[in-house]
N, C-alpha and C positions, 0 to 999 in steps of 0.2 A: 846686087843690082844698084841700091842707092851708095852712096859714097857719106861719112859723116852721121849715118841712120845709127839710134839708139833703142833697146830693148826697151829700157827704162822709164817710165814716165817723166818729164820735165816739168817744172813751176816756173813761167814767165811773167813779168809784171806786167803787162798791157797801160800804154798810154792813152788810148782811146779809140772811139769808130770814127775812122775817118774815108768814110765815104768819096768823098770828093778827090782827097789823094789817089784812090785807086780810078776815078775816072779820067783823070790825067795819062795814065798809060795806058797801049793799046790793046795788050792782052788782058785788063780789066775792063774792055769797052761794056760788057754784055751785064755790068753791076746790077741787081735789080733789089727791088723791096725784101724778098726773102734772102737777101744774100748782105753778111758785114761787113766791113774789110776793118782792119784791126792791128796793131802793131807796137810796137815804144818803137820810135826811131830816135830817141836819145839812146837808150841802150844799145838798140841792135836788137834788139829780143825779138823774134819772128818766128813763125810756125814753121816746119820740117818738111820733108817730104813725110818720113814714120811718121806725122801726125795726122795721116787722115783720118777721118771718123774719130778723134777725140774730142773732148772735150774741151770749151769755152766758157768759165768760171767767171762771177761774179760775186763777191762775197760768199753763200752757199748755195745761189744761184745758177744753172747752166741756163747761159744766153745766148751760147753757139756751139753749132759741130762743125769741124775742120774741115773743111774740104780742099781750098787748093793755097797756095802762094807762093815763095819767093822757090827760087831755084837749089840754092843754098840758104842754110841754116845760119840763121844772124844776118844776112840780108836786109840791112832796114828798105835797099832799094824797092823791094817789093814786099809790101806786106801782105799778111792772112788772108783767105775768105773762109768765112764762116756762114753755113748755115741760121737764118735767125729763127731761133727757135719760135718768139713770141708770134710769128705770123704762125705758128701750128697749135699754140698753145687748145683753141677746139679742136683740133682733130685727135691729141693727146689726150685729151680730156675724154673725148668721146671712145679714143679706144681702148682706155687704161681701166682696170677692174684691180680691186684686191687682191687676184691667184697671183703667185709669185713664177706662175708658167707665163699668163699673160703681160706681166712686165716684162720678163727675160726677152720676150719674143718681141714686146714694142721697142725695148732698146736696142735689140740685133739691128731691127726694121731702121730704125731709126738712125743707125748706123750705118749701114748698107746705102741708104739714103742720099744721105751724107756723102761719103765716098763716091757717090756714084755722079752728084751732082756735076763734074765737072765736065763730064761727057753729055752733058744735059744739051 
């Protein structure tokens, strides 16, 4: 279906949130507080179509889940959106417990999430 799509997981260096670059273009009009945009556009490095629902790293940090972006991979034209995790960080908090059932089930959630945001 996608063209370019990788099993594999990828390591991208991200240049930063640049917020304001995504509201320059039209299909990033709907930008909001829970949502990143994110990219290197010196490299080229951008998020996939295969990246929905992954992860957005910070040191050993996750700061975001994929949701949507460029059309093609390495795209600096359009960069990432990301879920921002830190506006969930209560409701994570609030639904995470020590069973390793109950994580499994908040990251699935949390992922599904994710993915689904962009039909939001």
């Amino acid at each position: 279906m996608f063209q370019n799509t990788s099993s594999v997981s990828s390591v991208m260096n991200y240049f930063g949130v640049f917020t304001t670059v995504c509201d320059a273009f039209e299909d990033y009009e709907d930008m909001e507080p829970e949502m990143l945009c994110a990219g290197n556009q010196l490299s080229g490095d951008m998020s996939c179509q295969g990246d929905v629902g992954g992860p957005m790293m910070c040191d050993d940090y996750l700061v975001g889940i994929t949701s949507y972006g460029g059309y093609l991979c390495s795209d600096s034209t359009y960069p990432g959106v990301y879920t921002n995790v830190s506006n969930y960080l209560s409701w994570i908090i609030d639904n995470s417990s020590s069973s390793l059932t109950s994580n499994t089930s908040l990251i699935v959630t949390l992922l599904v999430a994710a993915s689904m945001w962009k039909f939001h």
